[in-house]
N, C-alpha and C positions, 0 to 999 in steps of 0.2 A: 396028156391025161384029160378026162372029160369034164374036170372040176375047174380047169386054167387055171389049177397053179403051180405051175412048171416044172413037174415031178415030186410035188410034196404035197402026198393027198390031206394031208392032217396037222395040225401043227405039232410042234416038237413037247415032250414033257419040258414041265419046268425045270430046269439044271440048277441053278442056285440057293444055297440054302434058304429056305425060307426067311430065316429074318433079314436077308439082303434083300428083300418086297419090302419092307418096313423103315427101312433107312433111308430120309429126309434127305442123305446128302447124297444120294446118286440120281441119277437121271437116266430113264431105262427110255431107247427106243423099241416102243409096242406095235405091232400089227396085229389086228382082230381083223381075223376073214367072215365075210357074209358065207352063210348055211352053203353048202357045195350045191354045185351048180345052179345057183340065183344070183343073179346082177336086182338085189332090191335099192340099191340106190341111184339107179339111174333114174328111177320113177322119184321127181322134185320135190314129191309130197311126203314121200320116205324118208329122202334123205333130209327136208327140209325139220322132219318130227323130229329123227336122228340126233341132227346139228345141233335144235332148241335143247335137249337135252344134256346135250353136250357143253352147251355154252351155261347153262343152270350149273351143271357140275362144277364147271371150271371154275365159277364164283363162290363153292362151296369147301371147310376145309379140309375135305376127306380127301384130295389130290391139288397135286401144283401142276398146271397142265400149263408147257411152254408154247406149245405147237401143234396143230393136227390139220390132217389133211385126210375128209371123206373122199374117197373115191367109189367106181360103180359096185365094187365086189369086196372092198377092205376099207379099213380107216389106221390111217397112220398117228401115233401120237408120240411127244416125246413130254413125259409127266414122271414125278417124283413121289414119291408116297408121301400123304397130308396123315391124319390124322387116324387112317386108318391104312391099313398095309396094300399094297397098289394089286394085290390079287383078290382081296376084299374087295377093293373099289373097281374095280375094273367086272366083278362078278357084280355085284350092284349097276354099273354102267349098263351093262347087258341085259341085266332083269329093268330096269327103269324106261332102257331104251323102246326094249321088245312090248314091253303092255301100250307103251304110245303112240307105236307104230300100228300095233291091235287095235286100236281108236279109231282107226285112220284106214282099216282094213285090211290090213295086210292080214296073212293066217298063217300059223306055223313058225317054223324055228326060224328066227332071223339069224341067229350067229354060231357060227362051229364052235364045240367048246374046245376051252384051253385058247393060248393067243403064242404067238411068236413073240419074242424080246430079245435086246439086245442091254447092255450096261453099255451108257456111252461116257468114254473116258473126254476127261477134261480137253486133250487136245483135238477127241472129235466132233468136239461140237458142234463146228461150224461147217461140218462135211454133214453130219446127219441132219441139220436143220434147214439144209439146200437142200439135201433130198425127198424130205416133206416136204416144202413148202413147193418144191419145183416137179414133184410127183406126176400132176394132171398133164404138163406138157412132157414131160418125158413118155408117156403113156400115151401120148398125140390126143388128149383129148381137149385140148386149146394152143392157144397161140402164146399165151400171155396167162403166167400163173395168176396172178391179181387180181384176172377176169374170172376165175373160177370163185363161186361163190361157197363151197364149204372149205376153204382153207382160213387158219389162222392161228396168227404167234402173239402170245400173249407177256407180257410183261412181268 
């Protein structure tokens, strides 16, 4: 397809009841895809607006954000709903993101709406948290995930 994303032009509706977004004790693996066909984060300045924002959130308590990994066309996260429900914050993440990167020049829609999710169960933690965090090289786009500068697992 001419979007690359491997036969799924759009992402899926939410499946989950809603008050499973609002529930502190799960841990949801999220993908937010960039706007169909734009790679805005390969441009360092984008992703670098992005990251800042992202790293403000994470210290904020509307989300417990464990882990993310920006890459050129998505951003991977694995976050738990804080204080507000993780489809609130996650629509806030996107309005926050997108006026900053507007600063900064970009124009127009940075993110598809709606995001991919997953509920990641207790035993898969540590399968979904390599796959973050190991994303950029699985994707060839380094050698060495560490060296990639928008990843991080947070505490």
């Amino acid at each position: 397809m001419a979007d690359g994303s491997r036969g799924v032009p759009f992402p899926k509706r939410i499946r989950l009841p809603a008050e499973a977004y609002g529930d502190r004790d799960r841990v949801f693996h999220v993908v937010i895809r960039a706007r169909v066909e734009s790679i805005p984060f390969r441009d360092d300045e984008v992703a670098g607006a992005v990251w800042e924002v992202l790293e403000q959130e994470a210290s904020s308590e509307h989300v417990a954000l464990a882990a993310a990994c920006l890459m050129p066309d998505h951003l991977h996260l694995a976050a738990s709903p804080g204080d507000i429900t993780l489809t609130a914050w996650i629509g806030r993440f996107k309005s926050l993101s997108t006026r900053v990167v507007w600063r900064e020049g970009w124009r127009g829609v940075l993110w598809q709406p709606s995001f991919f999710d997953r509920y990641v169960r207790p035993g898969d933690w540590d399968e979904v948290l390599a796959y973050i965090v190991n994303n950029p090289v699985a994707e060839g786009l380094c050698d060495d995930a560490s060296t990639w500068p928008w990843r991080a697992v947070w505490e």
